[in-house]
TIGUBA-357623 format. One record per residue: residue in one letter; z, y, x of N, C-alpha, C in turn. Coordinates in nm, 4 decimals, decimal comma, padded with zeros to 6 digits. Layout:
<pt 'A' <Z Y X> <Z Y X> <Z Y X>>;
...
% end
This chain:
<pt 'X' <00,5055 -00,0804 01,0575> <00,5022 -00,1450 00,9274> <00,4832 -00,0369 00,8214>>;
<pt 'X' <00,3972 -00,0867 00,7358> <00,3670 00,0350 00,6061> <00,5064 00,0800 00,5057>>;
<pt 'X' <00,4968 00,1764 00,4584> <00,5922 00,1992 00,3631> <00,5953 00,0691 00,2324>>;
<pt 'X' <00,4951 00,0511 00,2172> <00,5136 -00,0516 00,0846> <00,5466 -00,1812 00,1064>>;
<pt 'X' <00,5306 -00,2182 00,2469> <00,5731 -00,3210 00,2928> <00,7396 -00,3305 00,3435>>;
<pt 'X' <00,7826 -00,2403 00,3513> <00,9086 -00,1955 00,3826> <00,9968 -00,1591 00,2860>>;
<pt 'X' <00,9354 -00,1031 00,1647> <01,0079 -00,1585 00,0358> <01,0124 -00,2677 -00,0081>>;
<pt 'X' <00,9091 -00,3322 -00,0375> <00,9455 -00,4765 -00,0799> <01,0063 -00,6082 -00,0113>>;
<pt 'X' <01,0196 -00,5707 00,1354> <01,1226 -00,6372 00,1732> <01,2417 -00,5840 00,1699>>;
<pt 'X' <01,2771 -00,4377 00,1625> <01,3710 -00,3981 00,1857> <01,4542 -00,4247 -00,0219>>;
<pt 'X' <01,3986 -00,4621 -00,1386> <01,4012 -00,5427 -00,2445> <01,4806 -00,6647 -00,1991>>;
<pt 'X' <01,3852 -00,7204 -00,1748> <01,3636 -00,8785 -00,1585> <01,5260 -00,9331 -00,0554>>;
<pt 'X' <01,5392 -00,8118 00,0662> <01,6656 -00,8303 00,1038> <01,8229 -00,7993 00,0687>>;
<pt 'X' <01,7561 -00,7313 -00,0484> <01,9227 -00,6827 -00,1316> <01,9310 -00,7818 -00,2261>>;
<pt 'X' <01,8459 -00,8810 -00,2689> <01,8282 -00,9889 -00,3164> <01,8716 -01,0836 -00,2564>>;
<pt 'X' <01,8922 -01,1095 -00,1807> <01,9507 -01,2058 -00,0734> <02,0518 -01,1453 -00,0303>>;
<pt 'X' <02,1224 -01,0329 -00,0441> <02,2375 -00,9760 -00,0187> <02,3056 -01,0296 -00,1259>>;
<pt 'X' <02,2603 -00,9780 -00,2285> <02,3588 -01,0159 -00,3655> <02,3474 -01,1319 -00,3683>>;
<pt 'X' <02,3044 -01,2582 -00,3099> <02,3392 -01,4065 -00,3302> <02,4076 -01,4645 -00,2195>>;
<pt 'X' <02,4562 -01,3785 -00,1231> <02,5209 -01,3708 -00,0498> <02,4652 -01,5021 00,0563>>;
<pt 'X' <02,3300 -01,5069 00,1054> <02,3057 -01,5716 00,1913> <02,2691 -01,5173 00,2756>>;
<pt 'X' <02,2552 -01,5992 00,4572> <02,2044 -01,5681 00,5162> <02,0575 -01,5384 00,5431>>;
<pt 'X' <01,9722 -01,5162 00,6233> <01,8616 -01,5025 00,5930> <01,8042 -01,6413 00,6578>>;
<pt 'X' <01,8477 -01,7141 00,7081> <01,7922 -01,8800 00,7504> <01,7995 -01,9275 00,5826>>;
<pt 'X' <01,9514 -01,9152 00,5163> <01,9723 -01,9874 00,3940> <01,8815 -01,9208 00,2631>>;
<pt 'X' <01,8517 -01,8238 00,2576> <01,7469 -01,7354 00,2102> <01,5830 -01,7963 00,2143>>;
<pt 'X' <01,5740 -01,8158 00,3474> <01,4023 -01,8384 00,3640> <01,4189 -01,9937 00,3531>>;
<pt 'X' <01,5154 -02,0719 00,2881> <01,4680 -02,2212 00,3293> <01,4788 -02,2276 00,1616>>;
<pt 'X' <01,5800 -02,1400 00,0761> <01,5868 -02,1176 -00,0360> <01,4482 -02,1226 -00,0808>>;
<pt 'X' <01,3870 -02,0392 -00,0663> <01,2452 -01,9696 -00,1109> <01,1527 -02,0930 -00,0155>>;
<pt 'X' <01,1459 -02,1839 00,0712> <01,0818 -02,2777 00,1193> <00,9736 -02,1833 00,1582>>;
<pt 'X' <01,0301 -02,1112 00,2934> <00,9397 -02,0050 00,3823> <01,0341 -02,0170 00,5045>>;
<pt 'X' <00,9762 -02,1084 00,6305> <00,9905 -02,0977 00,7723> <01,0653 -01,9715 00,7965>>;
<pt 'X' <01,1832 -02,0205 00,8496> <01,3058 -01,8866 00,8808> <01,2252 -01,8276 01,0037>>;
<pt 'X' <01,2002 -01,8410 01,0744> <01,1080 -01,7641 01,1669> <00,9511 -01,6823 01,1258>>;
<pt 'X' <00,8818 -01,7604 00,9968> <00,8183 -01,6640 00,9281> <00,9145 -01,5800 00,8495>>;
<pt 'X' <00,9397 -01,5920 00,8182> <01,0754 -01,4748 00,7241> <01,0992 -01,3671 00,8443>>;
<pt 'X' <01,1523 -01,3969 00,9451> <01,1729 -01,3447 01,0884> <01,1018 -01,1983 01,0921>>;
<pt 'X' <00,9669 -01,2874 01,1066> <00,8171 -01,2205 01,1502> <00,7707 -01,0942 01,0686>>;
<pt 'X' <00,7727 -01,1685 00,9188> <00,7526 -01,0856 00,8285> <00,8611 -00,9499 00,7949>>;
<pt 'X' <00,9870 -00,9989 00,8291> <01,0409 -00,9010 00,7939> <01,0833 -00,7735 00,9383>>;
<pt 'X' <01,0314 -00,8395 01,0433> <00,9738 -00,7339 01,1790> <00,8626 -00,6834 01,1704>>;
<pt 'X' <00,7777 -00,7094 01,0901> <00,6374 -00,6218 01,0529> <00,5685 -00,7218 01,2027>>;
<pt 'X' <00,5629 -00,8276 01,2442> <00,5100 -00,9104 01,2939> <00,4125 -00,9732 01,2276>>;
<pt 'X' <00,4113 -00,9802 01,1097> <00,3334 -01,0957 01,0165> <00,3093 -01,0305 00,9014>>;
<pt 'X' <00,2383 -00,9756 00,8367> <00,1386 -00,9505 00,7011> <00,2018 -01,0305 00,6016>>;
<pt 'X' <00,2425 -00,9454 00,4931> <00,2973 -01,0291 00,3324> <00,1696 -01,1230 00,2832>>;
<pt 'X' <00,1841 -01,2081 00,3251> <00,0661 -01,3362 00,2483> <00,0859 -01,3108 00,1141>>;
<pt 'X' <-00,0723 -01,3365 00,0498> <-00,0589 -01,3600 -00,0896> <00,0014 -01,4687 -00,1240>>;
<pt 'X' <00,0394 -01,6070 -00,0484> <00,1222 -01,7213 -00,0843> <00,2383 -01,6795 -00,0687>>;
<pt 'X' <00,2780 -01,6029 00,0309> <00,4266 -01,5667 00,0331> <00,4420 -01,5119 -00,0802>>;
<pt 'X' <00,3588 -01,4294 -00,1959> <00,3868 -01,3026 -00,2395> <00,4142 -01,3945 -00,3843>>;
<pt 'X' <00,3484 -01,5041 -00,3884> <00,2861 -01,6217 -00,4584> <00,4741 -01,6759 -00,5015>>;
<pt 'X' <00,5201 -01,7229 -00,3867> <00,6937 -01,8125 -00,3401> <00,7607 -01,6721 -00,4045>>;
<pt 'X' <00,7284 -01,5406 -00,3573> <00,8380 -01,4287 -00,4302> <00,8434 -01,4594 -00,5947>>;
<pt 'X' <00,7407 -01,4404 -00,6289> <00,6996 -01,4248 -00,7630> <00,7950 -01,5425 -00,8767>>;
<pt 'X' <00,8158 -01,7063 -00,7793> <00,7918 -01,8168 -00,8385> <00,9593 -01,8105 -00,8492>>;
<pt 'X' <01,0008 -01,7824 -00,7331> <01,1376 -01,8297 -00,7169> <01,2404 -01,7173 -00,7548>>;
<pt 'X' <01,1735 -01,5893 -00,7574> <01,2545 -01,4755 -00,7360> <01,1709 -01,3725 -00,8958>>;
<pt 'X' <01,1555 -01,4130 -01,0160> <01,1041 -01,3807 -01,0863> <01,1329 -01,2528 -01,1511>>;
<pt 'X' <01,2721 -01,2144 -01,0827> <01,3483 -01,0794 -01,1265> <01,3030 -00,9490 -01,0334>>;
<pt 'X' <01,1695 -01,0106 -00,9363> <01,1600 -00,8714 -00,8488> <01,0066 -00,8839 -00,8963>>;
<pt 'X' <00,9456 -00,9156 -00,9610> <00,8218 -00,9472 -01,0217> <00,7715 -00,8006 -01,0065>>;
<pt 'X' <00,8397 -00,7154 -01,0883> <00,7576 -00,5463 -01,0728> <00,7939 -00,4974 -00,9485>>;
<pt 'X' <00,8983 -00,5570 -00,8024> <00,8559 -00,5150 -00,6816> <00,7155 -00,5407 -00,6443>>;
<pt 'X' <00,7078 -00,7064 -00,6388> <00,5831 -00,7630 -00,5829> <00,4805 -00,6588 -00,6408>>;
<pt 'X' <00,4553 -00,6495 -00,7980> <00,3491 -00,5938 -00,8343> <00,3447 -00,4593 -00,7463>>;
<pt 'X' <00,4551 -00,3754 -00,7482> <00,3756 -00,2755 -00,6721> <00,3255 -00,2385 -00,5942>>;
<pt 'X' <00,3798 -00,3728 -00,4369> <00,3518 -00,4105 -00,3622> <00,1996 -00,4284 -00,3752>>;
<pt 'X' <00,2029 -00,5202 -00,4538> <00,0117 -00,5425 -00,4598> <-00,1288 -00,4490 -00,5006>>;
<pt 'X' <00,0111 -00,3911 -00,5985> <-00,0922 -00,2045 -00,6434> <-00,1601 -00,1892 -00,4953>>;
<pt 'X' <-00,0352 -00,1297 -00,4542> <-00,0288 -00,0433 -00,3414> <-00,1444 -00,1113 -00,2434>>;
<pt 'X' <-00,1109 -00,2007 -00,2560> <-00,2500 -00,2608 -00,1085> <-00,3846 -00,2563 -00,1657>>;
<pt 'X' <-00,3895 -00,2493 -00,2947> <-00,5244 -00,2120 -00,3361> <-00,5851 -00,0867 -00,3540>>;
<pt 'X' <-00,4203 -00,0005 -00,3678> <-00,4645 00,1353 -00,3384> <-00,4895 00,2283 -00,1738>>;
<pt 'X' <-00,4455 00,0937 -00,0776> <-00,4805 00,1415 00,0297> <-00,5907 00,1069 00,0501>>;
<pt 'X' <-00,6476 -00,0346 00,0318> <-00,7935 -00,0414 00,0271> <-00,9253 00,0368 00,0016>>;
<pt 'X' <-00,8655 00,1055 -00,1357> <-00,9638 00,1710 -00,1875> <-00,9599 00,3187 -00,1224>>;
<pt 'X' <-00,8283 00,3573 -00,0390> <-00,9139 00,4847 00,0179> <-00,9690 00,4712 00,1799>>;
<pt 'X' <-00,9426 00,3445 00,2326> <-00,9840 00,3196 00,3601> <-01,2110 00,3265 00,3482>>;
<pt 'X' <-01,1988 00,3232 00,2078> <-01,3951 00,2758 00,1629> <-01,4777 00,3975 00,1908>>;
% end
């Protein structure tokens, strides 16, 4: 799993620490399949732009995680060219 992907979940789960849920009660919170939550957060499954879409909507206080998250994949893009 990439570093930037491993920060922003590793965000996204201190976020769900401090609301003191589990991560089933977490991903049904955010209306994301506890087994995609699973996936994604084993580096099984790729941060969807809809997932990134549900972060953004529900979780509006990690807004400049996501963004950097999304930098970042455009800045990996652009040196893979």
């Amino acid at each position: 799993m990439e570093t930037a992907t491993k920060d922003l979940i590793k965000v996204i789960d201190k976020e769900r620490t401090k609301r003191n849920l589990s991560h089933r009660q977490f991903s049904l919170m955010l209306g994301i399949d506890p087994a995609l939550w699973h996936r994604i957060r084993a580096g099984e499954r790729p941060v969807s732009l809809n997932t990134l879409q549900i972060f953004m909507h529900k979780l509006p206080e990690l807004a400049p995680a996501v963004t950097d998250f999304v930098v970042s994949q455009g800045n990996n893009n652009q040196k893979e060219r």
